[in-house]
N, CA, C and O atoms as CSV, one atom per row, in Angstrom:
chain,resi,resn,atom,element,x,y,z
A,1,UNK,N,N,156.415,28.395,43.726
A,1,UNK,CA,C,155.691,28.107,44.932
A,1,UNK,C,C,156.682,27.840,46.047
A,1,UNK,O,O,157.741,27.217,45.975
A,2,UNK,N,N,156.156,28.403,47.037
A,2,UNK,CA,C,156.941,28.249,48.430
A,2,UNK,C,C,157.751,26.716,48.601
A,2,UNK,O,O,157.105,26.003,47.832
A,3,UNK,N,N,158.544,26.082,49.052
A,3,UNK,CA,C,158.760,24.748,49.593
A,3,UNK,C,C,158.528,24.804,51.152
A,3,UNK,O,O,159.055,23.848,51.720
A,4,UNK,N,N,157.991,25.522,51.834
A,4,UNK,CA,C,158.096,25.769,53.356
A,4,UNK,C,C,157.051,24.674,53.242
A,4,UNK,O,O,156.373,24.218,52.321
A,5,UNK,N,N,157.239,24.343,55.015
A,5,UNK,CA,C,156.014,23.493,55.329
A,5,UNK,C,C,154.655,24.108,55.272
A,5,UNK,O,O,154.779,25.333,55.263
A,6,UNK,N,N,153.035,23.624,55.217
A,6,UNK,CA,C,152.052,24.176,55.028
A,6,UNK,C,C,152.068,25.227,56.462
A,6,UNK,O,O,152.840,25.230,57.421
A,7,UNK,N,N,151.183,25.867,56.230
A,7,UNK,CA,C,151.720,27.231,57.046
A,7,UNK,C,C,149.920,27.688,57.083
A,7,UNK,O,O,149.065,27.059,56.460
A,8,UNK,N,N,149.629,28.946,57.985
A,8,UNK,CA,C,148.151,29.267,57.762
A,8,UNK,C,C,148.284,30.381,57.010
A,8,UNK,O,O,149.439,30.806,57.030
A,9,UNK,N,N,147.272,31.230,56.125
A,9,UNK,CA,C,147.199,32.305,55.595
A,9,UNK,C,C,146.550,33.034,56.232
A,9,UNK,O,O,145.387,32.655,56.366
A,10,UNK,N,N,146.959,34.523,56.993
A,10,UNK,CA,C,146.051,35.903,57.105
A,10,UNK,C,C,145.617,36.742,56.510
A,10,UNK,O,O,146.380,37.356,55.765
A,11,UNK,N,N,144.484,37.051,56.568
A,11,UNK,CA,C,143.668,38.619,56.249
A,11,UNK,C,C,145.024,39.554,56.614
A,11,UNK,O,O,145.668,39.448,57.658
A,12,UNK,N,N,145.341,40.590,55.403
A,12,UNK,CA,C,146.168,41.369,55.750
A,12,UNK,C,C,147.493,40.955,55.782
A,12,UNK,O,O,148.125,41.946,56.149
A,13,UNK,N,N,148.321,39.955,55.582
A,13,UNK,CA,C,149.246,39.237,55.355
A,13,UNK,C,C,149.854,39.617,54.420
A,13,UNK,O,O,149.331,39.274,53.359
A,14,UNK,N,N,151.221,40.487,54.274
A,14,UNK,CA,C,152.115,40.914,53.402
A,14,UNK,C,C,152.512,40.490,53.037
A,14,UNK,O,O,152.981,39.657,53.812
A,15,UNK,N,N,153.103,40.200,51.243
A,15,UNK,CA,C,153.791,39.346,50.769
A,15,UNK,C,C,155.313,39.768,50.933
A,15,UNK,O,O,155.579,40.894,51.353
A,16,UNK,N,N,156.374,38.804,50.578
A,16,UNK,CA,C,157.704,39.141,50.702
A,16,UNK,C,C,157.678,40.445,49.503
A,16,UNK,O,O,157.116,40.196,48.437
A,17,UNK,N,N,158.158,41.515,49.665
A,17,UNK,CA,C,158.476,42.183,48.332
A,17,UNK,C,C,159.668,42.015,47.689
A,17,UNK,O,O,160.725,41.683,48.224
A,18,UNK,N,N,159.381,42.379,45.887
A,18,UNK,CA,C,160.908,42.031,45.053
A,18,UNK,C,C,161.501,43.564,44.639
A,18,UNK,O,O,160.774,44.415,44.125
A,19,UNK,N,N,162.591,43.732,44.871
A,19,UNK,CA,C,162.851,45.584,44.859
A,19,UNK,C,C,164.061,44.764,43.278
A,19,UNK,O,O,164.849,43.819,43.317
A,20,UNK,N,N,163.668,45.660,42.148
A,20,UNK,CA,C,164.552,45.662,41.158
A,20,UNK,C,C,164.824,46.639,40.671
A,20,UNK,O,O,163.880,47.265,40.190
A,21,UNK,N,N,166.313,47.282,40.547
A,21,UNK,CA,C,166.281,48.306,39.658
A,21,UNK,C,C,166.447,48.407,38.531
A,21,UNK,O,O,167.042,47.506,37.941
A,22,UNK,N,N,165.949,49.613,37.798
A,22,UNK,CA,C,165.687,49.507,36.370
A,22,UNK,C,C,166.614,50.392,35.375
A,22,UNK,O,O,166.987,51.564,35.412
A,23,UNK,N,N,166.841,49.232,34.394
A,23,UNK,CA,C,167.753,49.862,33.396
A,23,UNK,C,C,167.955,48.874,32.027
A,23,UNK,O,O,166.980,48.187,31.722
A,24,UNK,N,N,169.072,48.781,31.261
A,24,UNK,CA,C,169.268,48.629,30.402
A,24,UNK,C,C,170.091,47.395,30.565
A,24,UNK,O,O,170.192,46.903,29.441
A,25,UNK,N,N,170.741,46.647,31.462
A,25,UNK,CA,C,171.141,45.449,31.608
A,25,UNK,C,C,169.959,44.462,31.709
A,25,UNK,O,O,169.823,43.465,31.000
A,26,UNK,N,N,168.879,44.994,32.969
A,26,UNK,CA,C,167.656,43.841,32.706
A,26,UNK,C,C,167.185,44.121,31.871
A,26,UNK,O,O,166.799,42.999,31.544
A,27,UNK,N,N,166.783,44.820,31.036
A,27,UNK,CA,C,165.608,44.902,30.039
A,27,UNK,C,C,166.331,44.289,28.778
A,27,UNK,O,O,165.653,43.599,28.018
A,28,UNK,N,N,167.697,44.505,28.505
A,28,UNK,CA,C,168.462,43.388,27.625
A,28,UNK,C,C,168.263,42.387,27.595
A,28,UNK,O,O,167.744,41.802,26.645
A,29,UNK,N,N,168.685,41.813,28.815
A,29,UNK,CA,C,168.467,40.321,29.320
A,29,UNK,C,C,167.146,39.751,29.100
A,29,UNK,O,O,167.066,38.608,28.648
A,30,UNK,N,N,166.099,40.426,29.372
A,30,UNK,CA,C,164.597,40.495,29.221
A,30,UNK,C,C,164.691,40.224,27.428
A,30,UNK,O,O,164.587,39.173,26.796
A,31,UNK,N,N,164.884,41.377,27.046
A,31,UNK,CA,C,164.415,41.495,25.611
A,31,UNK,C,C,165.301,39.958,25.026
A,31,UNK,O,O,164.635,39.206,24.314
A,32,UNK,N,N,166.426,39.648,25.275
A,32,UNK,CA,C,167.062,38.640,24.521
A,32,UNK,C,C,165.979,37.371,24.830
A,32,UNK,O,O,165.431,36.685,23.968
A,33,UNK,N,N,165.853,37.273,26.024
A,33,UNK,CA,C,165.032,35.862,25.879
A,33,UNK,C,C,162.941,36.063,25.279
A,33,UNK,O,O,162.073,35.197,25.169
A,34,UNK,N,N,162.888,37.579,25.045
A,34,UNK,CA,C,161.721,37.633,24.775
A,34,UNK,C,C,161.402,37.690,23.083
A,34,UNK,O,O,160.408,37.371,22.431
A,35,UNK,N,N,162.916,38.328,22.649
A,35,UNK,CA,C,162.690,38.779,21.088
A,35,UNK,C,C,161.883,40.137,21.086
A,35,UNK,O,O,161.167,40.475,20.143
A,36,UNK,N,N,162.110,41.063,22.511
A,36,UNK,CA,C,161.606,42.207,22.692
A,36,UNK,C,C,162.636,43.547,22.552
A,36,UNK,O,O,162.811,44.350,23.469
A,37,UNK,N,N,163.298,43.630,21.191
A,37,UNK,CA,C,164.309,44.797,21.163
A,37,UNK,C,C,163.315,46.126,20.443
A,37,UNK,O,O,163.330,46.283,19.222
A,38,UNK,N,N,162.714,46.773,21.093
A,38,UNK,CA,C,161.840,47.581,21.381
A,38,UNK,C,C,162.435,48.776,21.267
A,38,UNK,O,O,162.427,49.335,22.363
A,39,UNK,N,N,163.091,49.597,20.201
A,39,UNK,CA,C,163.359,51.477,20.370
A,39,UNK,C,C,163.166,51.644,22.002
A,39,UNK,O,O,164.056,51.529,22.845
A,40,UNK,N,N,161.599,51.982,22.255
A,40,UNK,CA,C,161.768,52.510,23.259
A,40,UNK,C,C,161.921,52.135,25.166
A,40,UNK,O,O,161.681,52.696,26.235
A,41,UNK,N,N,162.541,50.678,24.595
A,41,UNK,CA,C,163.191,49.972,25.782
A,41,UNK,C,C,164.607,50.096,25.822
A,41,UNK,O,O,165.113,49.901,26.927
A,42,UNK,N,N,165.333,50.363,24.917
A,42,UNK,CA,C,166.091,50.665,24.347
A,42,UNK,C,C,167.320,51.428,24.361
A,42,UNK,O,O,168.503,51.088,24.396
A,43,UNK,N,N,166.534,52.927,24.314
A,43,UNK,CA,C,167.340,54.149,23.411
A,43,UNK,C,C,166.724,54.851,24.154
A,43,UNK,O,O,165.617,54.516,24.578
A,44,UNK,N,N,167.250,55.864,24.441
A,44,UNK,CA,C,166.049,57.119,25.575
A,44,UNK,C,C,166.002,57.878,24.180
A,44,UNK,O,O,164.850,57.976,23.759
A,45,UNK,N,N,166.591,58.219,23.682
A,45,UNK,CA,C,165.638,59.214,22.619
A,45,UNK,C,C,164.563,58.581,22.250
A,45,UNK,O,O,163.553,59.197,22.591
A,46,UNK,N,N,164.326,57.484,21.624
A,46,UNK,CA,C,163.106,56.985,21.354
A,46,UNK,C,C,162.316,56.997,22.478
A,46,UNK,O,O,161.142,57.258,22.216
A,47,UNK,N,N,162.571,56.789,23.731
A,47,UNK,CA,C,161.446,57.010,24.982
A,47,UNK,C,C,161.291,58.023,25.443
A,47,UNK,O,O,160.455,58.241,26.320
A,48,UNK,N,N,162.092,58.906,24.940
A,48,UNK,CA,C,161.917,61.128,25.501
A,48,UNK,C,C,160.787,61.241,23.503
A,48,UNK,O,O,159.870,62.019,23.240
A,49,UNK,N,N,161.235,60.457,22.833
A,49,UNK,CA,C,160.240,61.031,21.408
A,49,UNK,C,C,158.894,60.231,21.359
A,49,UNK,O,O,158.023,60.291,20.491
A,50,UNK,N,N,158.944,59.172,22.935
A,50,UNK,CA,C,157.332,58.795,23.046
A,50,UNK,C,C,156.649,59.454,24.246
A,50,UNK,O,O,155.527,59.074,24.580
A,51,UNK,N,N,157.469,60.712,25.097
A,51,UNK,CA,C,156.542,61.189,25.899
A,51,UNK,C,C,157.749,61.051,26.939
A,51,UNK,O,O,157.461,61.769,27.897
A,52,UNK,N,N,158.795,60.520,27.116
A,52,UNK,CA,C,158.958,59.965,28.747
A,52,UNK,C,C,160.378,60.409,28.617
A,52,UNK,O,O,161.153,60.271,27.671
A,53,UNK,N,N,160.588,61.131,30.108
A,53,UNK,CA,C,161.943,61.457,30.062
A,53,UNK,C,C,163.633,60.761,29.688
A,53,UNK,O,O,164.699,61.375,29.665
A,54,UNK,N,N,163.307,58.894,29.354
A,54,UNK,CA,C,164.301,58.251,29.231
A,54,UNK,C,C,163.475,57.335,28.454
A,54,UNK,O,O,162.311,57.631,28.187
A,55,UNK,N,N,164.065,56.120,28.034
A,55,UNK,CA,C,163.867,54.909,27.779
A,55,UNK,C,C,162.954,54.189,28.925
A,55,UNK,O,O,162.882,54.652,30.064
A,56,UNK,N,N,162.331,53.127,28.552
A,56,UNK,CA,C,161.460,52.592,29.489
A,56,UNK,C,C,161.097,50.973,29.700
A,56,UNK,O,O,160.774,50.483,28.618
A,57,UNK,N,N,161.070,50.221,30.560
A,57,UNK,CA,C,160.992,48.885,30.876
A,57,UNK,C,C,159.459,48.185,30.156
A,57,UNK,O,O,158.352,48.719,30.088
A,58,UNK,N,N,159.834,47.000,29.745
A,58,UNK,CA,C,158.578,46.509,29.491
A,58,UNK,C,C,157.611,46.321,30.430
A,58,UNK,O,O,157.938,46.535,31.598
A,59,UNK,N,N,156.382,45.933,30.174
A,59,UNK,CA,C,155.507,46.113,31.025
A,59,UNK,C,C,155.471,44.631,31.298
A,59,UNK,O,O,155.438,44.403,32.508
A,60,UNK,N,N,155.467,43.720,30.654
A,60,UNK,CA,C,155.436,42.242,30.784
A,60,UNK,C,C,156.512,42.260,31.922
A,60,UNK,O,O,156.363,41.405,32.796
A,61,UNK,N,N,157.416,42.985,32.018
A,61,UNK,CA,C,158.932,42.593,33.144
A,61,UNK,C,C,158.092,42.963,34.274
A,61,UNK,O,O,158.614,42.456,35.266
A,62,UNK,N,N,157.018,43.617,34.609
A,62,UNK,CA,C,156.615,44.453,35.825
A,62,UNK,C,C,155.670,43.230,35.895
A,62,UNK,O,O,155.948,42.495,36.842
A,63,UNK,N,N,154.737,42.863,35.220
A,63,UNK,CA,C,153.839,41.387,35.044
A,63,UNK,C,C,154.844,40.037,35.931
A,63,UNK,O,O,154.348,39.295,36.778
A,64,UNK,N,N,156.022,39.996,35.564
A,64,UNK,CA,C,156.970,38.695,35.724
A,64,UNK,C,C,156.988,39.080,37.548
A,64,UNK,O,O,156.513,38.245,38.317
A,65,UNK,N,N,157.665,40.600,38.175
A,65,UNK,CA,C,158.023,40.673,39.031
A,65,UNK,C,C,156.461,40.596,40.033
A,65,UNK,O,O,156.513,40.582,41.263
A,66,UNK,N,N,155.570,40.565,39.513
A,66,UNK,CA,C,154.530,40.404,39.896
A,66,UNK,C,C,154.211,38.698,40.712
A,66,UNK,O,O,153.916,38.203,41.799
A,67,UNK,N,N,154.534,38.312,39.239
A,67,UNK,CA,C,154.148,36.446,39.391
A,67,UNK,C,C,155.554,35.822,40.326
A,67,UNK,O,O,155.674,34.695,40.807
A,68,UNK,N,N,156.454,36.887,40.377
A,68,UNK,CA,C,157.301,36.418,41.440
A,68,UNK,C,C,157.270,35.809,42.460
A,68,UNK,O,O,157.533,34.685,42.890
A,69,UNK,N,N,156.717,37.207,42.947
A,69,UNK,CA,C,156.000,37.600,44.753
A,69,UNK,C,C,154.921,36.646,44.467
A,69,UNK,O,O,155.460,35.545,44.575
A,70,UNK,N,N,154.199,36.546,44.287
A,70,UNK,CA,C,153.256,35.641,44.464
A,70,UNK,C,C,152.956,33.882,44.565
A,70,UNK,O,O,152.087,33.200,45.108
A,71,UNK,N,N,154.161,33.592,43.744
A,71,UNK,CA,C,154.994,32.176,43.655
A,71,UNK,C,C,155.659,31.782,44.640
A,71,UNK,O,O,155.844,30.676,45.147
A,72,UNK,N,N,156.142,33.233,44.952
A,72,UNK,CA,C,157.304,32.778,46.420
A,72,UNK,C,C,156.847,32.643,47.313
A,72,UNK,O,O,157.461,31.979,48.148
A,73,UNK,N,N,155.239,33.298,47.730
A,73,UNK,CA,C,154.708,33.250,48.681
A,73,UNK,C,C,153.664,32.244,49.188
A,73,UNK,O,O,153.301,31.948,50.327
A,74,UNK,N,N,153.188,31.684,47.589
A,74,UNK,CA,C,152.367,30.345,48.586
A,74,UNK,C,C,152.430,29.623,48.642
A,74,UNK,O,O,153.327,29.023,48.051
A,75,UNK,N,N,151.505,28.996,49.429
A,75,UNK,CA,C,152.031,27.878,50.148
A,75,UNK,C,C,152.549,26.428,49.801
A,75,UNK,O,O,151.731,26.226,48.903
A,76,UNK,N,N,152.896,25.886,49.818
A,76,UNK,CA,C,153.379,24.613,49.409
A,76,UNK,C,C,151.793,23.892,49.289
A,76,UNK,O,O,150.944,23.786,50.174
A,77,UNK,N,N,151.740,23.446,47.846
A,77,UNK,CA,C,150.581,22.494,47.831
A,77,UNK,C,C,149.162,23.465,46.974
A,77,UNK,O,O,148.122,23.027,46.481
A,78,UNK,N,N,149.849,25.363,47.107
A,78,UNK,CA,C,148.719,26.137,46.318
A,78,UNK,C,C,148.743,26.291,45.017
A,78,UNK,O,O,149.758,26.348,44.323
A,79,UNK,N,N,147.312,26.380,44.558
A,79,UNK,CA,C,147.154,26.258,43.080
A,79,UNK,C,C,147.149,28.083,42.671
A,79,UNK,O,O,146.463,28.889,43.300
A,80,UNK,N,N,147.711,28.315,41.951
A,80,UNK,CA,C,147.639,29.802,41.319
A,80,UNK,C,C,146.441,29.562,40.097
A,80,UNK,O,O,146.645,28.958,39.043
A,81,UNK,N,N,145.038,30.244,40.551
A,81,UNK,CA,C,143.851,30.228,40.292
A,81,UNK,C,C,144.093,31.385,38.846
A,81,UNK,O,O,144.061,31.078,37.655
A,82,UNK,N,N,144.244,32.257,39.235
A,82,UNK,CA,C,143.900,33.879,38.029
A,82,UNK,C,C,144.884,34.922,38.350
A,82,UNK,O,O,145.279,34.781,39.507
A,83,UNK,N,N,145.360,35.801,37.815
A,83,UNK,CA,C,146.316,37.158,37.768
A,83,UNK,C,C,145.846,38.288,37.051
A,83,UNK,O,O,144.795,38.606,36.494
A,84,UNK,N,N,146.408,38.542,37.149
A,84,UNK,CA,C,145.470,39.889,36.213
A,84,UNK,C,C,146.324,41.327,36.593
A,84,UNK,O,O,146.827,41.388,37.715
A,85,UNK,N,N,146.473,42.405,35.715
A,85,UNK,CA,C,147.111,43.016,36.117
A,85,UNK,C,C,146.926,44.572,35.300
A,85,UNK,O,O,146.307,44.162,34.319
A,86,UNK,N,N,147.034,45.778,35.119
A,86,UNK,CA,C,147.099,46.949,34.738
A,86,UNK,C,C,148.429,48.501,34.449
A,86,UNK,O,O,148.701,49.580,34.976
A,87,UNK,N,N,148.845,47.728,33.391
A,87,UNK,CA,C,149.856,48.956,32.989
A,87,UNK,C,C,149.438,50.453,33.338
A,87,UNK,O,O,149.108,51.263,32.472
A,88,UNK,N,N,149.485,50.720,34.633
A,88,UNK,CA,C,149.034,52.419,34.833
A,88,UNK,C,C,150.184,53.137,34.494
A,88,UNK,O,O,149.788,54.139,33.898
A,89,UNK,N,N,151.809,53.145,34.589
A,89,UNK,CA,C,152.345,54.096,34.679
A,89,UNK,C,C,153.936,52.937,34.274
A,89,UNK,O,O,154.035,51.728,34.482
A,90,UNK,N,N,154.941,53.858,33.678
A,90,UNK,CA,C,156.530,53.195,32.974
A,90,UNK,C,C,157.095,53.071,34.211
A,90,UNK,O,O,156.650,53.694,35.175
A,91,UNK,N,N,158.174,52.215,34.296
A,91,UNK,CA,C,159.452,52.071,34.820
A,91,UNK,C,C,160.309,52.496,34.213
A,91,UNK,O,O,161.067,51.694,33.665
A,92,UNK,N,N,160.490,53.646,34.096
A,92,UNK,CA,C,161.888,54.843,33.484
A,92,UNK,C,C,162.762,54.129,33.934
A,92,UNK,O,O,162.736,53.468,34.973
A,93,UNK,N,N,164.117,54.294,32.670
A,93,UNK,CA,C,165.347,54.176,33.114
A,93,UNK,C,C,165.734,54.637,34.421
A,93,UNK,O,O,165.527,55.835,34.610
A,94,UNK,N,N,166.256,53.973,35.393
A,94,UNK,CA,C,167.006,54.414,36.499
A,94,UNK,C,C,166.226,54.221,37.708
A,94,UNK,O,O,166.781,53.957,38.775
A,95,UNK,N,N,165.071,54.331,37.607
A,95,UNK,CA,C,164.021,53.806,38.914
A,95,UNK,C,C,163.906,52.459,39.557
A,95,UNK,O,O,164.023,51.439,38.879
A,96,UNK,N,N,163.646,52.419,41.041
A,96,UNK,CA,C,163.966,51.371,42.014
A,96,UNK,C,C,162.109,50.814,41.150
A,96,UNK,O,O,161.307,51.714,40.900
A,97,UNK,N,N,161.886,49.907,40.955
A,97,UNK,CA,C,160.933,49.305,40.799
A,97,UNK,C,C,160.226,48.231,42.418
A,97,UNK,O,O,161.060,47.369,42.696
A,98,UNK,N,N,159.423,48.197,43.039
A,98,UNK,CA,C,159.124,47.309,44.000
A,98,UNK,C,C,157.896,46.412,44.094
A,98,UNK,O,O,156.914,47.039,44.489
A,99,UNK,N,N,157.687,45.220,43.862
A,99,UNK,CA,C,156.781,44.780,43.372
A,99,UNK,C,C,156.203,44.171,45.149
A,99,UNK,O,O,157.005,43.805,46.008
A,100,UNK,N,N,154.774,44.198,45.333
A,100,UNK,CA,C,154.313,44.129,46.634
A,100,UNK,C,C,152.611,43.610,46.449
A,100,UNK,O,O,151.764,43.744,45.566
A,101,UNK,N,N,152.651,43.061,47.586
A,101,UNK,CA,C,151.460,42.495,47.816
A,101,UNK,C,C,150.752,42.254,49.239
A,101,UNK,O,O,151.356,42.307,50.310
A,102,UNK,N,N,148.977,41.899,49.046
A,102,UNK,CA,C,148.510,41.597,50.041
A,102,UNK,C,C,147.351,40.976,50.378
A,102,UNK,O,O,146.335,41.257,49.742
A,103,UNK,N,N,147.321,40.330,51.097
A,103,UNK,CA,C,146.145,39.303,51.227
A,103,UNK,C,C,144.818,40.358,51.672
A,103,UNK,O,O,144.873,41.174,52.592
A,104,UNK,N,N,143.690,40.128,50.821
A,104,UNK,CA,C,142.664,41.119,51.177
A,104,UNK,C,C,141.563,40.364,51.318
A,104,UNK,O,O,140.629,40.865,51.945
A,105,UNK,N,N,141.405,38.894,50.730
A,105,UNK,CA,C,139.957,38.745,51.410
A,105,UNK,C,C,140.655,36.670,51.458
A,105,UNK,O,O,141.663,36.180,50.949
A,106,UNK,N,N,139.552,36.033,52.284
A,106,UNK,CA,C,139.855,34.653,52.505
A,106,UNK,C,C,138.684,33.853,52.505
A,106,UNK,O,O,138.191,33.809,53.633
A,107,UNK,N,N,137.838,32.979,51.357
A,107,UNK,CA,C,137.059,32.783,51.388
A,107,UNK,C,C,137.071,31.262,51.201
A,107,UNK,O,O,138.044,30.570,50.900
A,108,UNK,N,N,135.564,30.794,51.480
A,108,UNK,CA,C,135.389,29.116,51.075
A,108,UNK,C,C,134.793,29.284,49.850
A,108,UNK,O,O,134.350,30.357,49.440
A,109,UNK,N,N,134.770,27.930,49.085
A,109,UNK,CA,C,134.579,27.935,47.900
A,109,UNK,C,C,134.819,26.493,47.687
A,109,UNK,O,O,135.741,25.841,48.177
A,110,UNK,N,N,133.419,25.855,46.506
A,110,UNK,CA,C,133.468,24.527,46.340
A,110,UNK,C,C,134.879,23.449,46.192
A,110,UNK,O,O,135.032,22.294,46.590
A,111,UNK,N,N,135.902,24.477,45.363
A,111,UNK,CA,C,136.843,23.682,45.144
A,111,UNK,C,C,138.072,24.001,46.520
A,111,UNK,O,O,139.179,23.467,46.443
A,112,UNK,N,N,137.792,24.719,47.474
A,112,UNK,CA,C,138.542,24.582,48.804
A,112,UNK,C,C,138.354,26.130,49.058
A,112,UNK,O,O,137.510,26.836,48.507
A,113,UNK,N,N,139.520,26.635,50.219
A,113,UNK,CA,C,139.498,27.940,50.178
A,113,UNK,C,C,140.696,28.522,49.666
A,113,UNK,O,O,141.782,27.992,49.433
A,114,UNK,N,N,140.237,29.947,49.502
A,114,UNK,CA,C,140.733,30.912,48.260
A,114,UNK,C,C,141.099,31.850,49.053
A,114,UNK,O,O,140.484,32.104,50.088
A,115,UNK,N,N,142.507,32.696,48.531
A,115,UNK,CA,C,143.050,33.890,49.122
A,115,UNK,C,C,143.223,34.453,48.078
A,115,UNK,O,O,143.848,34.003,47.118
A,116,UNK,N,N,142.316,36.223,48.211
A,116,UNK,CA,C,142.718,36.795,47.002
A,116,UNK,C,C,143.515,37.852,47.367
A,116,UNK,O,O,143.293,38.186,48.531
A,117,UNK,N,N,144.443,38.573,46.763
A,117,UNK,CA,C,145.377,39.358,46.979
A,117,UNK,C,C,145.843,39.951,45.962
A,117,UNK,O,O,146.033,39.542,44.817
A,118,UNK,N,N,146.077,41.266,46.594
A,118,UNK,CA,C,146.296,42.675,46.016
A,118,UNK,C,C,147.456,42.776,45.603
A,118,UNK,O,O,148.292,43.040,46.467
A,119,UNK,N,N,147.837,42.647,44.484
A,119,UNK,CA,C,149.211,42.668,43.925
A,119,UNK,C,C,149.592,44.121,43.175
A,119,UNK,O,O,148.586,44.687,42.748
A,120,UNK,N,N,150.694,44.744,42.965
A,120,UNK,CA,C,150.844,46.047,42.556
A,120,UNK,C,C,152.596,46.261,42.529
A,120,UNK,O,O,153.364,45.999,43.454
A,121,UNK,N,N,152.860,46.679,41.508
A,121,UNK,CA,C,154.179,47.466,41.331
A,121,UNK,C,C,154.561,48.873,41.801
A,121,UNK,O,O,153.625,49.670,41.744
A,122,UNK,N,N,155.483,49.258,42.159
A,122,UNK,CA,C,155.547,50.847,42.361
A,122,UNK,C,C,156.638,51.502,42.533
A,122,UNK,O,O,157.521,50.644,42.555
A,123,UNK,N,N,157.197,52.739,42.696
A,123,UNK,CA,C,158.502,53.269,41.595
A,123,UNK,C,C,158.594,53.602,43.048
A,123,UNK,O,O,157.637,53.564,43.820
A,124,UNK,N,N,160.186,54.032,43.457
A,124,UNK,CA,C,160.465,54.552,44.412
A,124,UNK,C,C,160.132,55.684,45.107
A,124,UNK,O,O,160.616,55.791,46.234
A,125,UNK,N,N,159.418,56.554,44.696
A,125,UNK,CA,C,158.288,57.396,45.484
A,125,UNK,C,C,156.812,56.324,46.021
A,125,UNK,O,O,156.360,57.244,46.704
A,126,UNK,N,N,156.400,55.874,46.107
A,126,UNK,CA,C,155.330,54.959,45.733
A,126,UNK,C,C,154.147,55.001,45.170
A,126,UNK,O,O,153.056,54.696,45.653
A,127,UNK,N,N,154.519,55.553,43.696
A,127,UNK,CA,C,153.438,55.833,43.000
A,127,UNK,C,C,153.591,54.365,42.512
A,127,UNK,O,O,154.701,53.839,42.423
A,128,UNK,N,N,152.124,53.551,42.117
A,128,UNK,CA,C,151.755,52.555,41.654
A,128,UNK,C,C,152.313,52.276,39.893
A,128,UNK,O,O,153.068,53.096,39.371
A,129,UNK,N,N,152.129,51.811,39.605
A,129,UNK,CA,C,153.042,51.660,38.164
A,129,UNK,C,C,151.732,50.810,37.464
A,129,UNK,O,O,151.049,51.255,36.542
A,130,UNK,N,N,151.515,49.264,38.229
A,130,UNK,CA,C,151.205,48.107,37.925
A,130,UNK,C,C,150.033,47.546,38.993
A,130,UNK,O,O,150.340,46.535,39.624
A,131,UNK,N,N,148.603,48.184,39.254
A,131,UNK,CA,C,147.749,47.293,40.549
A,131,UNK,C,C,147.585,45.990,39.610
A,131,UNK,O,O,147.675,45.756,38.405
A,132,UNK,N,N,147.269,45.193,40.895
A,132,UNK,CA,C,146.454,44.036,39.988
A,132,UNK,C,C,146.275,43.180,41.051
A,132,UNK,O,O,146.525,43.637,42.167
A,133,UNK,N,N,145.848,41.891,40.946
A,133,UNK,CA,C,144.808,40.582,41.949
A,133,UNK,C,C,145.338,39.312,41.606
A,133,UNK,O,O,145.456,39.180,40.388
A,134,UNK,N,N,145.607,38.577,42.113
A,134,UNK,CA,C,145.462,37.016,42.079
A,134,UNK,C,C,145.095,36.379,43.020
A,134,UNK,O,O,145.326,36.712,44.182
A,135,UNK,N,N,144.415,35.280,42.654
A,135,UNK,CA,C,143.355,33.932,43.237
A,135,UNK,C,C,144.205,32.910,43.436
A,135,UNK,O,O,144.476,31.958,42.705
A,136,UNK,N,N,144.681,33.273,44.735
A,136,UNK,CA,C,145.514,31.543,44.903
A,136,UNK,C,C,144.247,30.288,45.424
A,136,UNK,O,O,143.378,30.656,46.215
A,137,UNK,N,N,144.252,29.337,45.085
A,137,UNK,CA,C,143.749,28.102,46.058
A,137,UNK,C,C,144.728,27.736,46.940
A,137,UNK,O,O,145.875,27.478,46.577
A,138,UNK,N,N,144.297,27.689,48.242
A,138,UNK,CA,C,145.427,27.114,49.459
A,138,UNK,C,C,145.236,25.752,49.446
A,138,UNK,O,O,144.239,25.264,48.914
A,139,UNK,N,N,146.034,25.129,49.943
A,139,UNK,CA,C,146.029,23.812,50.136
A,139,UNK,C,C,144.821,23.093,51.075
A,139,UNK,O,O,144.606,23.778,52.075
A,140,UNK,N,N,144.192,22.186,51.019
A,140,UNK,CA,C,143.370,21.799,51.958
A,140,UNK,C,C,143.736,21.228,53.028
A,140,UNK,O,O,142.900,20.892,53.866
């Protein structure tokens, strides 16, 4: 969560984005603290003998860079309500990964008001990888 002072939230309000590139040093690093040594995170033959031109990133790492952006961005004092998210497409070896977001709706609600926002991964062309949503509560 942000440490900035409380701040207002906009409709349409971009989150900071996290640009990571992808390979075999993070997904190491990843796999060591996950117990995720995975063939086809791995070894590109094992990820060219599951379909994909190289080896390929976990999907939980695209999940993390997700809960990033979203941590970094609110506000001091917000509750992270729900996440949710959809493996559409790999992070191949060698691809810029960019994880991005956006505030799409701002509502009241018994327990205060709520910003929900459009969260999504996407490979350096900007094909989507990862859409997905989270429910922050803002501070009152």
């Amino acid at each position: 969560m942000s440490s900035e002072p409380r701040r207002e939230v906009t409709l349409g309000e971009q989150l900071p984005p996290v640009v990571r590139e992808t390979g075999f040093a993070n997904w190491n690093r990843y796999a060591a603290v996950n117990d995720e040594f995975v063939p086809i995170h791995m070894d590109d033959e094992a990820g060219r003998a599951a379909g994909y031109p190289a080896a390929f990133g976990m999907g939980n790492l695209q999940w993390a860079y997700l809960h990033i952006i979203v941590r970094g961005w609110m506000p001091a004092g917000s509750r992270l309500l729900s996440m949710k998210c959809q493996f559409r497409g790999a992070n191949v070896k060698g691809q810029t990964v960019t994880a991005r977001g956006e505030v799409i709706a701002i509502d009241d609600a018994a327990d205060g008001r709520r910003a929900t926002v459009k969260v999504w991964t996407e490979d350096q062309t900007g094909t989507p990888l990862a859409p997905g949503e989270a429910v922050v509560l803002l501070p009152g």
